[in-house]
C-alpha positions in Angstrom: -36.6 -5.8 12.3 -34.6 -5.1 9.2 -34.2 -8.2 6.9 -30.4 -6.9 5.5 -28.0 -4.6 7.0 -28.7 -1.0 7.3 -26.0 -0.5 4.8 -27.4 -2.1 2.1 -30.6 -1.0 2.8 -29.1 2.5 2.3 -26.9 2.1 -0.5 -27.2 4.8 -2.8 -28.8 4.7 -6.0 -27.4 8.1 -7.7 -24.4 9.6 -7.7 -25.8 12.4 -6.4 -26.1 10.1 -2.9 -22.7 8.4 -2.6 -20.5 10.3 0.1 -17.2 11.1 -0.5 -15.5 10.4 -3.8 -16.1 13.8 -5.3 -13.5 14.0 -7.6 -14.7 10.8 -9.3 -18.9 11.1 -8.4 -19.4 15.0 -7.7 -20.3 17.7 -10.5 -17.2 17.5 -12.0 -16.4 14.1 -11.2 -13.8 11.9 -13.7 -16.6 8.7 -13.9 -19.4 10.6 -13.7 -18.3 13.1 -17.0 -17.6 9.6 -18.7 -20.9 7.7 -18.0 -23.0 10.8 -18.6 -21.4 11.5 -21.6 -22.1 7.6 -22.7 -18.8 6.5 -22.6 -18.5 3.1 -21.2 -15.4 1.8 -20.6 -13.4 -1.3 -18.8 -13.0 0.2 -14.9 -10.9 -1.0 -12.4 -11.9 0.7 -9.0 -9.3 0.5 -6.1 -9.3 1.4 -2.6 -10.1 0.8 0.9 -13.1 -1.3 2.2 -16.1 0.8 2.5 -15.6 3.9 0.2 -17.9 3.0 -2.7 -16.5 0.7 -5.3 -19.6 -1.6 -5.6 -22.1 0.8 -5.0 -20.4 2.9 -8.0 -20.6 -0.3 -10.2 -24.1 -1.2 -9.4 -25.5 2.6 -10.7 -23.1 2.5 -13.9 -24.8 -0.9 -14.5 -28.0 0.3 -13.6 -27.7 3.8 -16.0 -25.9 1.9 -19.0 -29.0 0.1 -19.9 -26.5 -3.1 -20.1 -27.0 -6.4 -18.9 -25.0 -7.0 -15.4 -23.7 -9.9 -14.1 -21.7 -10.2 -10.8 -18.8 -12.6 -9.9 -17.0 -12.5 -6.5 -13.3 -13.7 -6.8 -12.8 -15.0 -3.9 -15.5 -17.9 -4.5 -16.0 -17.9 -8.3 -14.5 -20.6 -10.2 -13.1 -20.6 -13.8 -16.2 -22.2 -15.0 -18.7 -19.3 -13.3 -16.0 -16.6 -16.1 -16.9 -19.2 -18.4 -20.8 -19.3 -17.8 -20.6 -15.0 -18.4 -18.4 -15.8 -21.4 -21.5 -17.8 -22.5 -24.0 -15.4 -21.7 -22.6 -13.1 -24.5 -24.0 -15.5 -27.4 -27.6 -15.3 -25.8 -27.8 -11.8 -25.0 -30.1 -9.4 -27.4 -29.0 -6.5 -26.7 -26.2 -5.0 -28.9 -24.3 -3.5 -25.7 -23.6 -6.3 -24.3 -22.7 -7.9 -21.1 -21.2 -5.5 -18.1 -19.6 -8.0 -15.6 -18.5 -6.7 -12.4 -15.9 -8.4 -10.9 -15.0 -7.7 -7.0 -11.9 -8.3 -5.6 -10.2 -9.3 -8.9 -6.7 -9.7 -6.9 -7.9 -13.3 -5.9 -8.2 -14.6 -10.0 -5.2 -16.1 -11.1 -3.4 -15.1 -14.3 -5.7 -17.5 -16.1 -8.8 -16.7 -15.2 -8.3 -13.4 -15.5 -6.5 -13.6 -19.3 -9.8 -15.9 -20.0 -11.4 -12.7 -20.2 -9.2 -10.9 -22.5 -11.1 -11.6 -25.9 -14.5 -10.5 -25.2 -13.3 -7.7 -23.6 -11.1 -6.4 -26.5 -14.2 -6.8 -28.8 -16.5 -5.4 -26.6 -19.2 -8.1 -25.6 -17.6 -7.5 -22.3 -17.3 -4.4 -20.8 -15.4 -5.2 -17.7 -15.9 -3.3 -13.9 -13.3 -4.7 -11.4 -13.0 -3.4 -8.1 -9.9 -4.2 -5.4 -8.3 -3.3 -2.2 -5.1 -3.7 -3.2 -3.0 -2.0 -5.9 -4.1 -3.2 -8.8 -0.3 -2.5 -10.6 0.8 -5.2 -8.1 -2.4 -7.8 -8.6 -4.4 -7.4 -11.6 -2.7 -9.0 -15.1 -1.2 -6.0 -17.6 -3.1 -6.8 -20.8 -6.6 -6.1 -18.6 -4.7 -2.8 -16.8 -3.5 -1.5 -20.7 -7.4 -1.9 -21.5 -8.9 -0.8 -18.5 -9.4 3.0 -16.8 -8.0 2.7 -13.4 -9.8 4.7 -10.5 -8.6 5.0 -7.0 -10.6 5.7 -3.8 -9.9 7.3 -0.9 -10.9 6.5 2.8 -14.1 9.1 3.0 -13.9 12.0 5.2 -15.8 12.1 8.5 -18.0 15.1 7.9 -18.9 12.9 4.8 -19.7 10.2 6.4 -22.2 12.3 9.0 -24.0 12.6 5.6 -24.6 8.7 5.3 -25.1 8.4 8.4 -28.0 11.0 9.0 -29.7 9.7 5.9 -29.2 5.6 7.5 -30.6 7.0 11.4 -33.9 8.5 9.3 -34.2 5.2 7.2 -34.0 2.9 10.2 -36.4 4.9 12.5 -38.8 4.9 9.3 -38.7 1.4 9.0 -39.6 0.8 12.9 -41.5 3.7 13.6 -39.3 5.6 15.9 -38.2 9.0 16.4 -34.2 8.1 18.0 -32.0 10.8 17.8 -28.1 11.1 17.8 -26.3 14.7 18.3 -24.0 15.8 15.9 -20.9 15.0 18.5 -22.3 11.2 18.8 -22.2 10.9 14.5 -18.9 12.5 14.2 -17.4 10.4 16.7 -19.2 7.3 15.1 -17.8 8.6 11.5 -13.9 9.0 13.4 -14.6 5.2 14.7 -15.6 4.4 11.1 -12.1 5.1 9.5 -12.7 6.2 6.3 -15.3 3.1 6.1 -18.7 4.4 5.4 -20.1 0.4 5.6 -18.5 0.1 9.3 -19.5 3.5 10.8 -23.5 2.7 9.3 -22.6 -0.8 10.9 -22.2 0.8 14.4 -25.3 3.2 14.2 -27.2 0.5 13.2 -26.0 -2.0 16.7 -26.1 1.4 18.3 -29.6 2.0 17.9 -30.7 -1.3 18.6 -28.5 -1.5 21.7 -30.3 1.6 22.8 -33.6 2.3 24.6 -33.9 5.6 23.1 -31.3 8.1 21.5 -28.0 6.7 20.5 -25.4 8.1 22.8 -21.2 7.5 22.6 -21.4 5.0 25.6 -24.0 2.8 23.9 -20.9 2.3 21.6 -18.2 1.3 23.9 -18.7 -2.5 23.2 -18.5 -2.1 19.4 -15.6 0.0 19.1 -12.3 -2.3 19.0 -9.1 -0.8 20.9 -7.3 -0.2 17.7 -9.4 1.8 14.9 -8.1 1.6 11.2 -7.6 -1.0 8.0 -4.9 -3.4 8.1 -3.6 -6.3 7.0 -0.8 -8.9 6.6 0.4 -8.6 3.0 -1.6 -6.2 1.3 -2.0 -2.8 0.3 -2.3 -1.3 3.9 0.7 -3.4 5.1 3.3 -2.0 2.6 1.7 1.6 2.9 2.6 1.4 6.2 6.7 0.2 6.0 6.6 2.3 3.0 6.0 5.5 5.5 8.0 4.2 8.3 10.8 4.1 6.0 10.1 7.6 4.5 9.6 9.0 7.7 13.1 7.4 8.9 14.8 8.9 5.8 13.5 12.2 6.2 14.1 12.5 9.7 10.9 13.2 11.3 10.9 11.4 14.9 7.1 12.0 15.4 6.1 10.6 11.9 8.0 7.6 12.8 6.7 6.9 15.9 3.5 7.7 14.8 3.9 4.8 11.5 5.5 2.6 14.0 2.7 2.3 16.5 0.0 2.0 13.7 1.9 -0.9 12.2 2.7 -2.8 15.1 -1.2 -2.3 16.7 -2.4 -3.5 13.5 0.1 -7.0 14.6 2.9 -6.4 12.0 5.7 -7.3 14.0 7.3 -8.9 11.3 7.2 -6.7 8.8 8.0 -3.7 10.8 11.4 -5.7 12.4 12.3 -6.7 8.8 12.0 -2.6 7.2 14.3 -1.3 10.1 17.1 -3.8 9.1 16.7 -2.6 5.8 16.6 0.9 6.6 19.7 0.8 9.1 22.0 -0.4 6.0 20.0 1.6 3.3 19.2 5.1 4.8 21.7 5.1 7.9 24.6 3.2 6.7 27.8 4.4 6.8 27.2 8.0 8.5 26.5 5.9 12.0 27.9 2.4 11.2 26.3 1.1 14.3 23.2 1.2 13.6 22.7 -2.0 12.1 24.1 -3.4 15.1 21.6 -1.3 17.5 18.6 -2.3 15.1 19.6 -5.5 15.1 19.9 -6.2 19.1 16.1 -4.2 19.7 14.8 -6.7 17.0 15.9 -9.8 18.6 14.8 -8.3 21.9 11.6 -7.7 20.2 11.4 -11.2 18.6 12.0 -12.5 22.7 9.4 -10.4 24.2 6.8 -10.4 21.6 3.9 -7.9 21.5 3.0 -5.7 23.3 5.6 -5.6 25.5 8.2 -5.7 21.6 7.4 -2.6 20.8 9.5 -0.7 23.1 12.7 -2.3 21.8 11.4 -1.3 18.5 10.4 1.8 18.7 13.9 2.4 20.5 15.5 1.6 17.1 13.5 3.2 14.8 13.4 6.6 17.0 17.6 6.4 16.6 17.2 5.7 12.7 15.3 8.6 12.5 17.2 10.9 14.7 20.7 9.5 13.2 22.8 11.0 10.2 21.9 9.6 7.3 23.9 8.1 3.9 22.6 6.2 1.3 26.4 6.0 0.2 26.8 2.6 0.2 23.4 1.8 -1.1 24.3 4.2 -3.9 28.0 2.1 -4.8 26.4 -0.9 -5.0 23.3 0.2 -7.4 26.2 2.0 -9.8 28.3 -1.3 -9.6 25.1 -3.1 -10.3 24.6 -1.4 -13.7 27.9 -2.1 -15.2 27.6 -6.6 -14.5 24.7 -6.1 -15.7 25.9 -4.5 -18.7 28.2 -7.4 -18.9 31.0 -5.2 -18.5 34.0 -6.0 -15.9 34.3 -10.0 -17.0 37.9 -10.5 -16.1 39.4 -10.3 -12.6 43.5 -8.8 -12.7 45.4 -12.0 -13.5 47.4 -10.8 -9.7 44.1 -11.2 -7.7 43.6 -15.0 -9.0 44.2 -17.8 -7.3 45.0 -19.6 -10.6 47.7 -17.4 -11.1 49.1 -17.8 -7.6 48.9 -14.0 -6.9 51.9 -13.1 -9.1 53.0 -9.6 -9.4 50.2 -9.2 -6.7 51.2 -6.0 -3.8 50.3 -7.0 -0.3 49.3 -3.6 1.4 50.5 -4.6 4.7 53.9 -4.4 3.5 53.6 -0.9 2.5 53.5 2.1 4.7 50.2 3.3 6.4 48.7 -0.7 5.3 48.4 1.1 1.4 50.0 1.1 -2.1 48.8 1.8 -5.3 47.4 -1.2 -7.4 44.4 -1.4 -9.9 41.4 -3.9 -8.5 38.8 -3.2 -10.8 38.8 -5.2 -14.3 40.8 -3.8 -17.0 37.8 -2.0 -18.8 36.3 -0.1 -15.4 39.8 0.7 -13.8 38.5 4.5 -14.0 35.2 3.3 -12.5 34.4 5.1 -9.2 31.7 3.3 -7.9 31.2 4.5 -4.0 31.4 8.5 -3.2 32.1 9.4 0.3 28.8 10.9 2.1 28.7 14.4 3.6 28.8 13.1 7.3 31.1 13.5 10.5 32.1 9.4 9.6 32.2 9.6 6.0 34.5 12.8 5.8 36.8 11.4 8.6 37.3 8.4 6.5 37.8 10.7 3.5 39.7 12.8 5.0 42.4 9.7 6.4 42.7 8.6 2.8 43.2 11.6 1.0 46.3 12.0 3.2 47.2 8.4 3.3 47.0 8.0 -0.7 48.9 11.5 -1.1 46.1 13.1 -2.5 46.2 16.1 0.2 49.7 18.0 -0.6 
């Protein structure tokens, strides 16, 4: 019996061995070029769970000759930073200290700017890894002296790799001779998701769930219903509105659907009820004003029935956002409106349209022919502004259309 999982026990040890990751690991690879060539630099590795990040920090420490110490974020303490920080007056060697610092995005501001000085002289050279986007997480003075590195969810034939090299290490180690067919570790590399750690995971209850070779039914009871990364507030979670709301805009119905589903297996009910609100008014808007009012009714029935059964309401709306006319027209009026208060310009409201000035010299339109007459509303110094364009739509040009004729601008 193994004393530590099989994926540690496997862990490469070269660059040569990781999986996946070529265009940062393989012959031409971005950290590999810099490490071979001596240059050691402040990292920050980001990515999905399982595609390398400490294993990648663990053989630049090991190469660099420097001296490594390891803090986890989400248990270490200010005083642990300032225990490393210490460690740089002892150490002998004139490289330094190499701290590798996993998921950074749970150190505050403080502990993280606590770092800043030994870093910008050197006695710290700083390898941070993260699942989140470290733009969002990680504080701008360490990003401005760091060399930021993303990962990428690793492909299933590359995972087979791992995986063949795990099955020979774990039969060496308890003298067996269990095989699994090439069918059996692809599908155990597709259940993985991109995760090497979780597909060596399930070989390694697979084997020991098995009498002899590891088949695809000895796997049934590891494999959850739903196969991916999620989460609540993270990374994942705003990937996936993010491509709901793209896949809306650019009207692709089977994109959607397919977004939809992912985000609302993963449990984001929330989040995916909140982005089609948005998206009705922001992609939708004007070219089928009803759609807020559609949206709006499947989210509350969606709110009442919960999941599962919420997700037909839901994906009711979103399928009519995607398969709708879409303007950003409105959207548009109120981002060019936007710029111009917040140039300062347009201070002073037409003395007719105050109350202070009891509306003198103020035109009711209802008085008027067609409910119109001609009267500046904008402040004196945007009176030419022209905020709000009409869209290209069957709504839109209607509407243009009326008040072109209505305001005599159709002779």
């Amino acid at each position: 019996m193994l004393n530590k999982p099989l994926a540690d026990a496997v862990r490469p040890r070269r660059f040569d061995e990781i999986v996946g990751q070529k265009h940062l690991f393989g012959e031409n690879g971005a950290i590999r070029r810099l490490t071979e060539g001596g240059r050691m630099t402040n990292m920050i590795f980001f990515g999905p769970p399982g595609t390398g990040k400490t294993t990648a920090a663990r053989i630049i420490a090991q190469s660099s000759g420097m001296d490594m110490r390891s803090l986890n974020a989400t248990s270490a303490t200010l005083a642990d930073v300032r225990e490393v920080i210490d460690d740089t007056k002892t150490v002998f060697a004139d490289r330094g200290i190499l701290l590798y610092l996993d998921e950074i995005q749970y150190f505050n501001k403080k502990q993280q700017q606590s770092l800043l000085e030994y870093i910008e002289d050197g006695r710290i050279t700083l390898i941070a890894s993260t699942t989140e986007n470290p733009y969002l997480y990680v504080y701008n003075a360490i990003i401005s002296r760091s060399a930021v590195f993303e990962f990428y969810a690793v492909k299933e034939e590359d995972i087979v790799l791992g995986l063949r090299r795990a099955l020979d290490y774990i039969n060496c180690e308890n003298g067996t001779d269990r095989r699994c067919d090439d069918d059996t570790l692809l599908y155990i590399a597709r259940i993985g998701a991109g995760d090497v750690r979780r597909s060596i995971t399930y070989l390694e209850n697979a084997y020991y769930a098995c009498d002899g070779d590891i088949i695809k039914e000895s796997l049934e009871a590891f494999v959850p219903a739903v196969i991916g990364n999620f989460d609540r507030n993270g990374t994942v979670h705003y990937d996936l509105l993010s491509a709901i709301q793209k896949s809306i805009r650019g009207s692709d119905p089977d994109a959607t659907a397919f977004y939809v589903a992912k985000a609302l297996e993963g449990g984001d009910l929330v989040g995916v009820c909140r982005r089609l609100q948005v998206i009705a008014s922001e992609d939708i808007g004007l070219a089928y004003p009803m759609a807020p009012v559609i949206v709006r009714a499947c989210v509350e029935s969606a709110f009442d029935l919960g999941l599962p059964e919420g997700r037909i309401p839901l994906i009711n709306a979103a399928l009519t956002l995607a398969t709708a006319p879409k303007s950003n027209s409105a959207y548009t009026a109120y981002n060019n409106a936007l710029s111009d208060i917040q140039n300062g310009k347009g201070q002073t409201v037409p003395p007719y349209m105050r109350p202070s000035n009891n509306y003198r010299n103020y035109k009711y339109p209802h008085e008027y022919p067609n409910h119109w007459v001609k009267q500046q509303y904008l402040p004196e110094d945007l009176k030419d502004r022209e905020y709000y364009k009409f869209g290209e739509n069957k709504v839109e040009s209607a509407a243009k259309a009326y008040w072109d004729k209505i305001k005599g601008k159709m002779q």
